[in-house]
C-alpha positions as CSV (number, residue, x, y, z in Angstrom):
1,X,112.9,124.2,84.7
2,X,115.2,121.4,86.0
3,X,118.6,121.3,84.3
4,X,118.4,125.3,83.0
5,X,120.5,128.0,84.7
6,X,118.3,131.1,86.3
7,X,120.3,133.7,85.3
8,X,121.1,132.4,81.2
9,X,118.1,130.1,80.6
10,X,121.2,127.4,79.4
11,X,120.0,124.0,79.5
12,X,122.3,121.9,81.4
13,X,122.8,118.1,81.1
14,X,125.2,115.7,83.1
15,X,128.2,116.0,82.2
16,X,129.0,112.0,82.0
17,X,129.8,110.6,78.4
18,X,126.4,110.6,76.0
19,X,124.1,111.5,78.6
20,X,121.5,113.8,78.3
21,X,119.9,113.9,81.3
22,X,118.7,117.6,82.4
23,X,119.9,118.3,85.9
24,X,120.6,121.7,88.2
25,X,123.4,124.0,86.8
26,X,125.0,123.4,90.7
27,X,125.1,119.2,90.1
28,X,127.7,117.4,88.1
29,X,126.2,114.1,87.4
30,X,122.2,113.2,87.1
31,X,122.0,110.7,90.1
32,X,122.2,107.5,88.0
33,X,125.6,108.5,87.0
34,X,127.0,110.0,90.7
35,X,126.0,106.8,92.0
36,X,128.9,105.4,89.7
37,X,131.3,107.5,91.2
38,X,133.6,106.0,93.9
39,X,133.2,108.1,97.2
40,X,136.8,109.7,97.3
41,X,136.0,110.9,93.6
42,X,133.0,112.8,94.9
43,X,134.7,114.2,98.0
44,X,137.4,115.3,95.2
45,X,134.1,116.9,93.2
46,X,133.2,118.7,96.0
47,X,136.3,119.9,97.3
48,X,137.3,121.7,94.4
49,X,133.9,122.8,93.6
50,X,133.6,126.9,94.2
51,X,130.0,128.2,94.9
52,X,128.5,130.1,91.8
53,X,131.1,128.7,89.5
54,X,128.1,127.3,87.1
55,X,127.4,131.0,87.0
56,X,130.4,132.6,86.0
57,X,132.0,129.8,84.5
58,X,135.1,129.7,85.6
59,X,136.1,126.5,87.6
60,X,139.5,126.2,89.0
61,X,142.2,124.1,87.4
62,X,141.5,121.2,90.1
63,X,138.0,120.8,89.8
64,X,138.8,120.7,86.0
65,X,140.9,117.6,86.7
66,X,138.9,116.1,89.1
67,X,135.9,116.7,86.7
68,X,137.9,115.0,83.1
69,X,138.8,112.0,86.3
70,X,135.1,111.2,87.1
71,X,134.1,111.4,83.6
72,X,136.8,108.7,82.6
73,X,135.5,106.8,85.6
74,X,132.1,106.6,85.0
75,X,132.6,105.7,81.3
76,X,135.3,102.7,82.0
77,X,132.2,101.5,84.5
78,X,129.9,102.2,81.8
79,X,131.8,100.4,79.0
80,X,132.3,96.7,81.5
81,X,128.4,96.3,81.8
C-alpha cells in the first residue's frame, strides 16, 4: 500500500502542515506540496537525506533542520493563497 512502510505496516503521510496525503516512507512531501518547495530547499532535502533513515528513524540533525525549513515554507506559501 502507498504511504505504509514494508517493514512496520506505519502509514505515512506528508509531512507538510494538515496534510494527509499517503505517500512512500522514502518521500517527504506528496507531490502537490514538493512542487511548493523552492529548488535549493529540495537539493537541501536531499542532501541531508541518509538512505533507510525512514526505517530506522534516525535522521541526522541537518535533515531535521532542513525538514522544520520546508515545512515553514510550504505553510507561509500555503497561508498567501
Amino acid at each position: 500500500m502507498i504511504g505504509e512502510s514494508p517493514v512496520s505496516g506505519e502509514r505515512h503521510t506528508c509531512h507538510a502542515k494538515d496534510c494527509a496525503v499517503n505517500i512512500p516512507p522514502r518521500m517527504f512531501m506528496c507531490l502537490k506540496h514538493w512542487r511548493m518547495v523552492p529548488q535549493e530547499l529540495q537539493r537541501a532535502v536531499w542532501a541531508t537525506y541518509r538512505p533507510g533513515q525512514e526505517q530506522d528513524k534516525n535522521p541526522s540533525e541537518a535533515y531535521m533542520k532542513v525538514a522544520r525549513t520546508v515545512i515553514d515554507a510550504v505553510a507561509a506559501k500555503e497561508s498567501r493563497q
